[in-house]
Every structure is written in structure tokens, then in C-alpha cells.
C-alpha positions as CSV (number, residue, x, y, z in Angstrom):
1,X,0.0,0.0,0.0
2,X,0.8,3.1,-0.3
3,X,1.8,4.2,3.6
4,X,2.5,7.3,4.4
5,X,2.4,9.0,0.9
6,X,-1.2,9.3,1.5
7,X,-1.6,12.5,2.9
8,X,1.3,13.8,1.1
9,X,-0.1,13.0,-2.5
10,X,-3.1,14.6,-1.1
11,X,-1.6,17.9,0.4
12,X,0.1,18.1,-2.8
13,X,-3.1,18.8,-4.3
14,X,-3.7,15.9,-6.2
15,X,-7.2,15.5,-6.2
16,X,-9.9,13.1,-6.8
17,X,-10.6,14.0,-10.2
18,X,-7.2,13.4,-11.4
19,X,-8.1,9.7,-10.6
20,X,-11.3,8.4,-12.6
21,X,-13.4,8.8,-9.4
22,X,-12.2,8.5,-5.7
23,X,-10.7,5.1,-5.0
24,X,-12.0,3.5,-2.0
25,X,-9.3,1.2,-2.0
26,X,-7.6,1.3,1.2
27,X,-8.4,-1.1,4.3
28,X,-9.0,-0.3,7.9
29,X,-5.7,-1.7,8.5
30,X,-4.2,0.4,5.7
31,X,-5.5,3.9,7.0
32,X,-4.9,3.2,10.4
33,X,-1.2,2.6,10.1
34,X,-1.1,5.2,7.6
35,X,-2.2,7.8,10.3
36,X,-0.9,6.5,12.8
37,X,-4.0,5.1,14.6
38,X,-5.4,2.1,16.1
39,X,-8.2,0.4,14.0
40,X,-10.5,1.4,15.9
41,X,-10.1,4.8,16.0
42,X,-10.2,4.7,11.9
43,X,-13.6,3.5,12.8
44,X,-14.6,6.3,15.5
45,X,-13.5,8.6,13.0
46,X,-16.2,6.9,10.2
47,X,-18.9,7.0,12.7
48,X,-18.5,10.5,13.8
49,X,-18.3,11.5,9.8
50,X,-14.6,12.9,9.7
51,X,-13.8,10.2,7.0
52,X,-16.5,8.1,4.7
53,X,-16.2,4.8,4.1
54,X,-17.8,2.4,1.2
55,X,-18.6,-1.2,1.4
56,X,-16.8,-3.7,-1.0
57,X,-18.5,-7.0,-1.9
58,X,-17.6,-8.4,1.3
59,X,-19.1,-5.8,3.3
60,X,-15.9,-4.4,4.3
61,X,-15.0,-0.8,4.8
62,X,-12.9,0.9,2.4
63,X,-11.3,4.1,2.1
64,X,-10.3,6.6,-0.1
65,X,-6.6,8.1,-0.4
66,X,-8.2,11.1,1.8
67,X,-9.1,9.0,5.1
68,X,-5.7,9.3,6.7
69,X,-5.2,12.8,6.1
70,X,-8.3,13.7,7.4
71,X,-7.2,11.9,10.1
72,X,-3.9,13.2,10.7
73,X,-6.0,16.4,10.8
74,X,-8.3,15.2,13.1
75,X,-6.1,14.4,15.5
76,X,-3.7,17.6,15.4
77,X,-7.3,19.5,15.4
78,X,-8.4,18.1,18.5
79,X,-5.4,18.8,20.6
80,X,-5.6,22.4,19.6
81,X,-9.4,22.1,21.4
82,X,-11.5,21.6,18.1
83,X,-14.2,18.8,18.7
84,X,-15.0,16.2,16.4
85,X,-18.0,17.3,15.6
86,X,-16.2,20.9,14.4
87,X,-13.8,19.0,12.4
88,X,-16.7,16.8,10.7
89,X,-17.5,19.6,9.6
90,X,-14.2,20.4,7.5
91,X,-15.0,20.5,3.5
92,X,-15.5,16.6,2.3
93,X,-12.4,16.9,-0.4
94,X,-10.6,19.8,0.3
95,X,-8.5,21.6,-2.0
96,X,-5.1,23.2,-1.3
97,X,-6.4,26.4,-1.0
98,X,-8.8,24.9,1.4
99,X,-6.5,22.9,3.7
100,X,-4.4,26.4,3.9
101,X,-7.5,27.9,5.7
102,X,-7.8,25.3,8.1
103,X,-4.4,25.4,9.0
104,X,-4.4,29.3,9.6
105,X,-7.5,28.7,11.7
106,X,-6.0,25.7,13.3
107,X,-3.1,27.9,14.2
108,X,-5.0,30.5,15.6
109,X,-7.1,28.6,17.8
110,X,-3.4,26.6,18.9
111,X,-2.8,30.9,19.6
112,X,-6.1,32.3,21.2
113,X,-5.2,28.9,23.6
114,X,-1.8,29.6,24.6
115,X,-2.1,33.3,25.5
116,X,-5.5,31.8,27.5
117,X,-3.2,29.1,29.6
118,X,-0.1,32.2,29.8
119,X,-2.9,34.0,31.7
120,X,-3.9,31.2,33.6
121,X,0.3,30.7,34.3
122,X,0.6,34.1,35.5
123,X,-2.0,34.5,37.6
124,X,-0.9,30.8,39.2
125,X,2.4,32.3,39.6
126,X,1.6,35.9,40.9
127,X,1.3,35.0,44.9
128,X,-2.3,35.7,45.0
129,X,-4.8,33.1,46.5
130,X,-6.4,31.0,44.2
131,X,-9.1,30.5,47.0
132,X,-10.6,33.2,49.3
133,X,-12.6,30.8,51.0
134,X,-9.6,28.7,52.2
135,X,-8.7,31.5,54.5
136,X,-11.7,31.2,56.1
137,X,-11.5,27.8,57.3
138,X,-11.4,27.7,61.1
């Protein structure tokens, strides 16, 4: 398979269209060690729409080159605080130009949260009481 070319060929800009029509190729398996994930996380991310699957004859899940990606993004989106529901919500095959807006909102949410826990830091660090009512405990 094609490991962790995946997202690159997609980042790149290669799209769908370039292929005949999107691919669902790729295996549970496949996208979860592409991204890095365990299986069943490839399937939390199907059931909470982040990536789509299809059905082969078998009934088995398959993927397009996009599901790892998505994932990838998934998972750097929700440790800057996005939920999964937010990042569902992302454009179903995203362009270049479209992935470079995510990212610059991305990193502005990763911003907005630092200066928020710098604040929180230095109002730890200042000396004051965190708790007023702790003095009053007899």
C-alpha cells in the first residue's frame, strides 16, 4: 500500500478527479497505520463523519486516499481544542487552498489557547490566592 504517501499525494493537491473517481481502496488496517492510529479509532472517526467509508462485496470498509489525512488532521485539530464534531465539519475533499484555511485557523485557535493558559500561568504564579474561601476555614 501506499503508507505514508497518502496524505502527502493529497496535500500536494492531487485531487480526486485526477483519478477516474475517488478510490475506496484502502483497508482499515491500511489507513490506520497510515495515520498512525489504532483500527479502531479509523472507525470512530467513520462514525462520527470525519472520513466516509464504502462497502466492498464483502461488506468491508474501504477508504479513499483522503481518510488518513483527514485523520492526521483530526487528530492535530483536537489537541488544539477543536471537537469532532467541528472537524466533521471540514470540507469533504478539500482543495489546497482549502487545507491552507484550516491550518491558519487551526493555528489561531493553537494561539487564542496559549495566550488563554499564559494568563492562567501568571495568575498561578503571581502570589495571589487562588481560593478566598480557604482562609476562612477555622
Amino acid at each position: 500500500m501506499l503508507k505514508s504517501s497518502l496524505c502527502a499525494w493529497h496535500a500536494r493537491g492531487v485531487s480526486h478527479a485526477v483519478i477516474s473517481a475517488p478510490e475506496a481502496v484502502f483497508s482499515v488496517g491500511d489507513v490506520a497505520r497510515d495515520a498512525d492510529v489504532a483500527p479502531s479509532a479509523v472507525r470512530f472517526y467513520e462514525k462520527t463523519g470525519v472520513i466516509t467509508a464504502q462497502r466492498d462485496g464483502g461488506n468491508q470498509r474501504r477508504f479513499d486516499v483522503s481518510a488518513a489525512c483527514r485523520i492526521k488532521v483530526a487528530k492535530l485539530a483536537q489537541r488544539v481544542g477543536l471537537t469532532v464534531r467541528e472537524i466533521a465539519d471540514l470540507p469533504p475533499d478539500p482543495g489546497p487552498q482549502e487545507w491552507g484555511r484550516v491550518a491558519t485557523a487551526l493555528i489561531a485557535e493553537a494561539d487564542r489557547r496559549t495566550a488563554e493558559l499564559r494568563a492562567c500561568l501568571a495568575e498561578m504564579q503571581s502570589g495571589g490566592r487562588l481560593c478566598e474561601s480557604v482562609d476562612q476555614v477555622p
